[in-house]
C-alpha beads as a LAMMPS data file, in Angstrom:
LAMMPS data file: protein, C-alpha beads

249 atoms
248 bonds

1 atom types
1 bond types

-500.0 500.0 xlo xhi
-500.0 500.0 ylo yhi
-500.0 500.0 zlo zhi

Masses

1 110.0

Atoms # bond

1 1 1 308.565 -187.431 -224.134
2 1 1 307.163 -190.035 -226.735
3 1 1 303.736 -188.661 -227.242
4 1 1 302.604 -191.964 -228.841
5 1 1 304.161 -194.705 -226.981
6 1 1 303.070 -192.193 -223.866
7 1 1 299.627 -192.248 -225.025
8 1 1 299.464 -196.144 -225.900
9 1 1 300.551 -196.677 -222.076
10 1 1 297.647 -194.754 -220.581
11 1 1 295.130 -196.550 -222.899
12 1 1 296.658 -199.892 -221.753
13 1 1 296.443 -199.125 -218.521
14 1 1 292.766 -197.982 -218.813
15 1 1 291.916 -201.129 -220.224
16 1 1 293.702 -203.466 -218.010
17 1 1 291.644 -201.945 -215.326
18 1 1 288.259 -202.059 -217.096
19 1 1 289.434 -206.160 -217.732
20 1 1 289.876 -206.387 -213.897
21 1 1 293.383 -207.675 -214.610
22 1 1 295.855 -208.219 -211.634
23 1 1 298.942 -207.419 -211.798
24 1 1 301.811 -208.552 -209.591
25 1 1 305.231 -207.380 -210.443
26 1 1 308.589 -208.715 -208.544
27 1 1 312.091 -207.749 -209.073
28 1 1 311.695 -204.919 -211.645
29 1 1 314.355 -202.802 -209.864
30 1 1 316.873 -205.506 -212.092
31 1 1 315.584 -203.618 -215.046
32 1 1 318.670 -201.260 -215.367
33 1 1 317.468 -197.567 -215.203
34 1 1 320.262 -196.629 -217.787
35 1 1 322.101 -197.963 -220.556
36 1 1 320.915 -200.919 -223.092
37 1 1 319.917 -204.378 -222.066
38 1 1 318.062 -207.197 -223.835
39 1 1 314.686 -208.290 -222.075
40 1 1 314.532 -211.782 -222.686
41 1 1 310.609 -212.765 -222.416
42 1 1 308.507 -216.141 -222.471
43 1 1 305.953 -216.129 -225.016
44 1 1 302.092 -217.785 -223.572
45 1 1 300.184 -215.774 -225.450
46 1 1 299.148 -212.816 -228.522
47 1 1 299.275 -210.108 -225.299
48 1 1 302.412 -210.797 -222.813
49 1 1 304.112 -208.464 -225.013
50 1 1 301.978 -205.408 -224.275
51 1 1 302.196 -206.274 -220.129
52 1 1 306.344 -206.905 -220.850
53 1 1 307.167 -203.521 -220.365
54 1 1 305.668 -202.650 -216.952
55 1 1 308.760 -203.584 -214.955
56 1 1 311.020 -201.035 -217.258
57 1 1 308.144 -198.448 -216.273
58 1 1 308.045 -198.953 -212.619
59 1 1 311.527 -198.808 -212.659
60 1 1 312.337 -195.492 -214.022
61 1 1 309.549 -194.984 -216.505
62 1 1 311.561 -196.410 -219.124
63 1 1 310.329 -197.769 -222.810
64 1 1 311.160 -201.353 -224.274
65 1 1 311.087 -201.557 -228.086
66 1 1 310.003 -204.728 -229.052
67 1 1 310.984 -207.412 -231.885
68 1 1 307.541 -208.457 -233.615
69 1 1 307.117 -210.184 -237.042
70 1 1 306.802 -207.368 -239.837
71 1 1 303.079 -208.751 -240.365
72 1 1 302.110 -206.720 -237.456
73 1 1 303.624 -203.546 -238.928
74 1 1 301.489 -204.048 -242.205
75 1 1 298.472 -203.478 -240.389
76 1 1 296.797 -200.470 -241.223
77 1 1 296.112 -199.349 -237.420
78 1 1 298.669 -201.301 -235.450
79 1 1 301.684 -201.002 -237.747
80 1 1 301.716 -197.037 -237.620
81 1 1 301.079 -197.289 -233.858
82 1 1 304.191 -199.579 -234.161
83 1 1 306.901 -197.686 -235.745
84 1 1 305.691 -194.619 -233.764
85 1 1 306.791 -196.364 -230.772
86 1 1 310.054 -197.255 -232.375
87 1 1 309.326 -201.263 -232.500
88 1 1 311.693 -203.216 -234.492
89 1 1 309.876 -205.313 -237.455
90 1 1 311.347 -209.105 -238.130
91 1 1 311.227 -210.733 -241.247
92 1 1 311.576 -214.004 -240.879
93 1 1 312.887 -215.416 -243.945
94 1 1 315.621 -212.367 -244.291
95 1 1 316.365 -211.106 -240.099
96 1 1 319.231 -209.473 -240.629
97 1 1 318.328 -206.139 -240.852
98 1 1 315.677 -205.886 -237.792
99 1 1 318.979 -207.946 -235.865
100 1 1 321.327 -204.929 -237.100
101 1 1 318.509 -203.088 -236.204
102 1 1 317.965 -203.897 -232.664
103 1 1 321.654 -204.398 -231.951
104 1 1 322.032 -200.458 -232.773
105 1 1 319.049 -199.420 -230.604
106 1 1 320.781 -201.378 -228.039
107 1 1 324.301 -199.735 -228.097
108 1 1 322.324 -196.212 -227.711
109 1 1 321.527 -197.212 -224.667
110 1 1 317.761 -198.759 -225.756
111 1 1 315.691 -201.842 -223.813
112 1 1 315.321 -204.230 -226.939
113 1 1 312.063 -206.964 -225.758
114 1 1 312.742 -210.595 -227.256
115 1 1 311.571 -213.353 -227.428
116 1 1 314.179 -216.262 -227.379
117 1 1 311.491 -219.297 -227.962
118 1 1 310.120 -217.224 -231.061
119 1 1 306.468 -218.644 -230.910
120 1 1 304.458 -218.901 -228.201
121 1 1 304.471 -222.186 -226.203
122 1 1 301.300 -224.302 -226.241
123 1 1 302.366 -225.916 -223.101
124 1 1 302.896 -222.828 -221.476
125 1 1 306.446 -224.386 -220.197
126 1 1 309.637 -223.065 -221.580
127 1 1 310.414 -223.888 -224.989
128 1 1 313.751 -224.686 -226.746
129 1 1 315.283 -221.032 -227.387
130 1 1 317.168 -219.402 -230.419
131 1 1 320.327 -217.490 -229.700
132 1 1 319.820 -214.261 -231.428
133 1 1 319.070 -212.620 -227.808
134 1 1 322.803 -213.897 -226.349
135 1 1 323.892 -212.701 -229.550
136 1 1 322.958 -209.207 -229.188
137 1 1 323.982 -208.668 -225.981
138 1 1 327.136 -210.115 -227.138
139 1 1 327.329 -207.711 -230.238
140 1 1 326.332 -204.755 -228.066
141 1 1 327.628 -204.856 -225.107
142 1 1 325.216 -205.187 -222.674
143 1 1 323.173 -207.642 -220.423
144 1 1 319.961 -209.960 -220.939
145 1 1 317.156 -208.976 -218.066
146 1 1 315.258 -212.855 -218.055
147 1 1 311.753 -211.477 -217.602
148 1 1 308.933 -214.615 -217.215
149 1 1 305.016 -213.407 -217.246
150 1 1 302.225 -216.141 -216.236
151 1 1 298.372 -215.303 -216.583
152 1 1 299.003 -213.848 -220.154
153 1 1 297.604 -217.164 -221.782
154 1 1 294.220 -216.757 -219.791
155 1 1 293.329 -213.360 -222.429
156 1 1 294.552 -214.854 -225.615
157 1 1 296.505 -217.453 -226.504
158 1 1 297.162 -219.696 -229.905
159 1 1 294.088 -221.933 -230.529
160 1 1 292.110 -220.434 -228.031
161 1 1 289.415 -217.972 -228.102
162 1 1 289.757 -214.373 -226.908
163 1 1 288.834 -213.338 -223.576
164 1 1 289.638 -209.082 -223.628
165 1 1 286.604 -209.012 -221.146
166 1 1 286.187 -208.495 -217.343
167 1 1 288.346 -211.545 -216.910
168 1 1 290.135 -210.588 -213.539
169 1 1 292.790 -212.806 -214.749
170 1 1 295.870 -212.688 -212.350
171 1 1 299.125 -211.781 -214.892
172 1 1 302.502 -212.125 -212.920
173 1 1 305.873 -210.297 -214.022
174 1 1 308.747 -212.125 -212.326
175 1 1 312.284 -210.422 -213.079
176 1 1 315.611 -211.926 -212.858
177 1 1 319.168 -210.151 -211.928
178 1 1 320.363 -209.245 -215.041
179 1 1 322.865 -211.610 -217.067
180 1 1 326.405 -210.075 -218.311
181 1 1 327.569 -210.752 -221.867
182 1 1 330.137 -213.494 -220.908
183 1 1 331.437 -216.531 -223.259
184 1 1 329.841 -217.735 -226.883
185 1 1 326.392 -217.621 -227.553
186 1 1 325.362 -220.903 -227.128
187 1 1 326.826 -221.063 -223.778
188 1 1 324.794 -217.866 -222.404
189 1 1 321.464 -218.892 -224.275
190 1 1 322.060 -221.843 -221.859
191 1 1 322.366 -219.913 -218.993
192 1 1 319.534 -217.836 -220.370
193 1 1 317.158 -220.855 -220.485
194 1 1 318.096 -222.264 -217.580
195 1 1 317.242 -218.863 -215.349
196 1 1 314.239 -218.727 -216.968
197 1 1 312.880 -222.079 -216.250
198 1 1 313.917 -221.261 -212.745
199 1 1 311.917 -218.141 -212.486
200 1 1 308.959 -219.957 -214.023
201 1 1 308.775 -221.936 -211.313
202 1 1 309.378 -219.412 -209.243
203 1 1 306.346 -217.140 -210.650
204 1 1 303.577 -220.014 -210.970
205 1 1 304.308 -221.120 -207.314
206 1 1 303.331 -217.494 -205.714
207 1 1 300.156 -217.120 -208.306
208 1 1 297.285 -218.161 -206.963
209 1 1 295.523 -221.667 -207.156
210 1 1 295.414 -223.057 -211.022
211 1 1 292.147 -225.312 -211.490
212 1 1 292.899 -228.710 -212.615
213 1 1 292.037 -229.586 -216.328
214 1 1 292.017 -225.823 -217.326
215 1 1 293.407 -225.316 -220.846
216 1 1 295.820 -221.902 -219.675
217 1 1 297.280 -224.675 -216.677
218 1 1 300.206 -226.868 -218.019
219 1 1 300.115 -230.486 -217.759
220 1 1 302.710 -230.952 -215.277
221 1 1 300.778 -229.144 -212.807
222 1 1 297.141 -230.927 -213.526
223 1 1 296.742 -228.414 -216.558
224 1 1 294.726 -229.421 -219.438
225 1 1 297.500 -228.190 -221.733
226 1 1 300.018 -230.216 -223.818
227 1 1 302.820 -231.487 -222.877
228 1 1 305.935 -229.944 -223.882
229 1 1 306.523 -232.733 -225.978
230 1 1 302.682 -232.943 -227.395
231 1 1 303.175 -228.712 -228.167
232 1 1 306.375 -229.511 -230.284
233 1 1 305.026 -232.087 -232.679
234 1 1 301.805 -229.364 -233.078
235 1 1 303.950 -226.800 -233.865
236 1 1 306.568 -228.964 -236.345
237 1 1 303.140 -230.390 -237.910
238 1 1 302.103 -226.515 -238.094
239 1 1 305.220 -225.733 -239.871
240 1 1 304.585 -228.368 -242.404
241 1 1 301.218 -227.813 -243.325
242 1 1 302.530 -224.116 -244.032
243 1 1 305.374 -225.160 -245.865
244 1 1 303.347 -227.093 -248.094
245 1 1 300.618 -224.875 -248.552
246 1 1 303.596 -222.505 -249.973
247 1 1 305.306 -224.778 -252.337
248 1 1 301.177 -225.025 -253.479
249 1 1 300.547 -221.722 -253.988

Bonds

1 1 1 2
2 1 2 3
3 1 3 4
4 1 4 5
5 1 5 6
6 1 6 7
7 1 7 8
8 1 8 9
9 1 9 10
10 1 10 11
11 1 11 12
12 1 12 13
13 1 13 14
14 1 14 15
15 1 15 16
16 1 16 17
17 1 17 18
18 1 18 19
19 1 19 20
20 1 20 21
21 1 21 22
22 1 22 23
23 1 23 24
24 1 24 25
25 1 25 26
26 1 26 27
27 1 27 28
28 1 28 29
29 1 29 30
30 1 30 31
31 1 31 32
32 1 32 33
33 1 33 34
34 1 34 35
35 1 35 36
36 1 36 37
37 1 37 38
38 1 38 39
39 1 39 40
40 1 40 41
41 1 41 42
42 1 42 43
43 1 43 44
44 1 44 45
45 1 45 46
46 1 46 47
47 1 47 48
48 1 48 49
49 1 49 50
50 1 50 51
51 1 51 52
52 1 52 53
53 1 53 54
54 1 54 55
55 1 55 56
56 1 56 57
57 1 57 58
58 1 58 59
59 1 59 60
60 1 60 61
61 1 61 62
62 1 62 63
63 1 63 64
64 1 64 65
65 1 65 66
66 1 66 67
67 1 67 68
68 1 68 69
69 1 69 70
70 1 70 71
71 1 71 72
72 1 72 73
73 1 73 74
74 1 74 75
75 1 75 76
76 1 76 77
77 1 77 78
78 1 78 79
79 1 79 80
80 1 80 81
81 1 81 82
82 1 82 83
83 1 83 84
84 1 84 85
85 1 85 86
86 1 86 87
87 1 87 88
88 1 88 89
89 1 89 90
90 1 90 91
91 1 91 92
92 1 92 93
93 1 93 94
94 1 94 95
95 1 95 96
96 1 96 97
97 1 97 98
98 1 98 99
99 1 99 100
100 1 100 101
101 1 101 102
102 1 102 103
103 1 103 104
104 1 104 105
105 1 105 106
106 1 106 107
107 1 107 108
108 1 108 109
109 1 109 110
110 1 110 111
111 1 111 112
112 1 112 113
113 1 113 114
114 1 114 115
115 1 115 116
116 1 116 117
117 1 117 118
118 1 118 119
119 1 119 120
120 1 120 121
121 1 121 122
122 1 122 123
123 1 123 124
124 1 124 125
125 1 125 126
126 1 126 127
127 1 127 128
128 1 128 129
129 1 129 130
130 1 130 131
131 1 131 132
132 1 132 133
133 1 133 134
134 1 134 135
135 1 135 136
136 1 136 137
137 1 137 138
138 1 138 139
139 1 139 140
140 1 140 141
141 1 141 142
142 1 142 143
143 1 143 144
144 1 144 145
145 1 145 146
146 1 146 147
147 1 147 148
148 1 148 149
149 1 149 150
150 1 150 151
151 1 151 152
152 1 152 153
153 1 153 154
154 1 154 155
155 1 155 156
156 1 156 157
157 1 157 158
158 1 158 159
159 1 159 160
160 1 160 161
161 1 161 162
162 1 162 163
163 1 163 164
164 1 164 165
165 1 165 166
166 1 166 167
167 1 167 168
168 1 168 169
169 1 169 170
170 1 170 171
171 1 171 172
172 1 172 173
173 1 173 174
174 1 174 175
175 1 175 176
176 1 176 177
177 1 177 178
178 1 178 179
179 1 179 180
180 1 180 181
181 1 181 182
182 1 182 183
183 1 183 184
184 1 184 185
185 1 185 186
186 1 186 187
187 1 187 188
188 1 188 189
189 1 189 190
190 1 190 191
191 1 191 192
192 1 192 193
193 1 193 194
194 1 194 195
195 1 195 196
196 1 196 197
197 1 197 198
198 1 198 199
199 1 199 200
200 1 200 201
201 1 201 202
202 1 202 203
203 1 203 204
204 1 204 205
205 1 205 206
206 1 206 207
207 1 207 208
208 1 208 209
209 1 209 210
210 1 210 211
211 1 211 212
212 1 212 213
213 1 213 214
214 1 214 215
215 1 215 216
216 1 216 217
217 1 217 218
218 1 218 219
219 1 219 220
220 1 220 221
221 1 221 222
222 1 222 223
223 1 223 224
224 1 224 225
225 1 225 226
226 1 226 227
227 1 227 228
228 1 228 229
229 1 229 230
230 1 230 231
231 1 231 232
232 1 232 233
233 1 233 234
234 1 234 235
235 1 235 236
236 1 236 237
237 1 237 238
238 1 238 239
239 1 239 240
240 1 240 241
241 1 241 242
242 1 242 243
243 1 243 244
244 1 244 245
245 1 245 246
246 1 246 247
247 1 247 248
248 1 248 249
């Protein structure tokens, strides 16, 4: 029993249903019911994390502990709420520790929730992803469960404005069979993306009908979202503006 992260569910799942959200769930019986496993995860929005962890429930109750940047953790509600539930902090400019960290969690038999594209995707498709996930499972032992959500960007996304009310906003958890640790990192975060894409296509074509020129849609199915192309020179621009904005200061 985790009284906190216990707690946390039941309030979730209180205010899911007070949002009218609909959730549709496939293949959660490939999150292993023992034993450690990376949950690789698509990122479309500020809440996918907190719906990432209801196939591990439905399939045996079980927790994920999820990477987040430490900036979360310094808040002075959510980052007690946080480490209570035994999330792992990342620092981006030192992530050594939180990797050591999660890789540990991992060997004693924890679900560790990642995020291989790092940022969220502002065209919703599936970005270019890191290899720290491959590289845990590597380290550890143990296999990558490609999880995909779609509908998450329709409550809050980057650059868009909240929408925590009665939305009855469809949100669709599609899991994958789980990936074993096999060959060099690069070669599995390959694999990694490449089941992922799959199962994005998978997900969006049994959700229901996407209205053309809507910003949550991408642009390859009528969306009025950037391409994938468009969302990478907003997010290197992003990174500049920050970058110089620090050497400023």
């Amino acid at each position: 029993m985790e009284p906190v992260y216990d707690s946390v569910i039941r309030i979730a799942l209180g205010l899911w249903a007070a949002e009218g959200l609909k959730f549709e769930v496939t293949g959660a019986e490939n999150v292993p019911r023992t034993g450690g496993a990376v949950i690789a995860l698509n990122h479309t929005g500020y809440m996918d994390f907190t719906y990432a962890g209801l196939p591990a429930w439905i399939n045996g109750k079980r927790k994920v502990r999820f990477m987040a940047k430490k900036e979360v953790f310094d808040d002075r509600i959510g980052g007690p709420l946080m480490r209570a539930m035994k999330h792992i902090p990342v620092d981006r400019a030192n992530g050594k520790p939180s990797y050591d960290t999660a890789v540990d969690y991992l060997k004693r038999g924890e679900l560790v929730g990642v995020y291989p594209e790092a940022t969220i995707s502002r065209s919703f498709e599936i970005k270019a992803f890191k290899t720290g996930a491959a590289r845990m499972a590597l380290d550890a032992g143990v296999p990558i469960v490609p999880t995909v959500i779609w509908g998450a960007q329709r409550v809050w996304t980057k650059g868009h404005p909240k929408n925590l009310g009665r939305s009855n906003a469809a949100i669709h958890i599609g899991v994958a069979e789980p990936i074993e640790p096999h060959g060099d990192p690069a070669s599995l975060t390959e694999e990694l993306h490449k089941v992922m894409s799959e199962k994005l296509l998978e997900v969006q074509d049994g959700y229901p009908p996407m209205p053309a020129g809507a910003f949550w849609v991408p642009a390859r199915l009528g969306g009025g979202a950037p391409t994938l192309e468009e969302a990478n020179r907003m997010d290197e621009d992003e990174a500049a503006r920050r970058k110089n904005k620090k050497t400023e200061q």
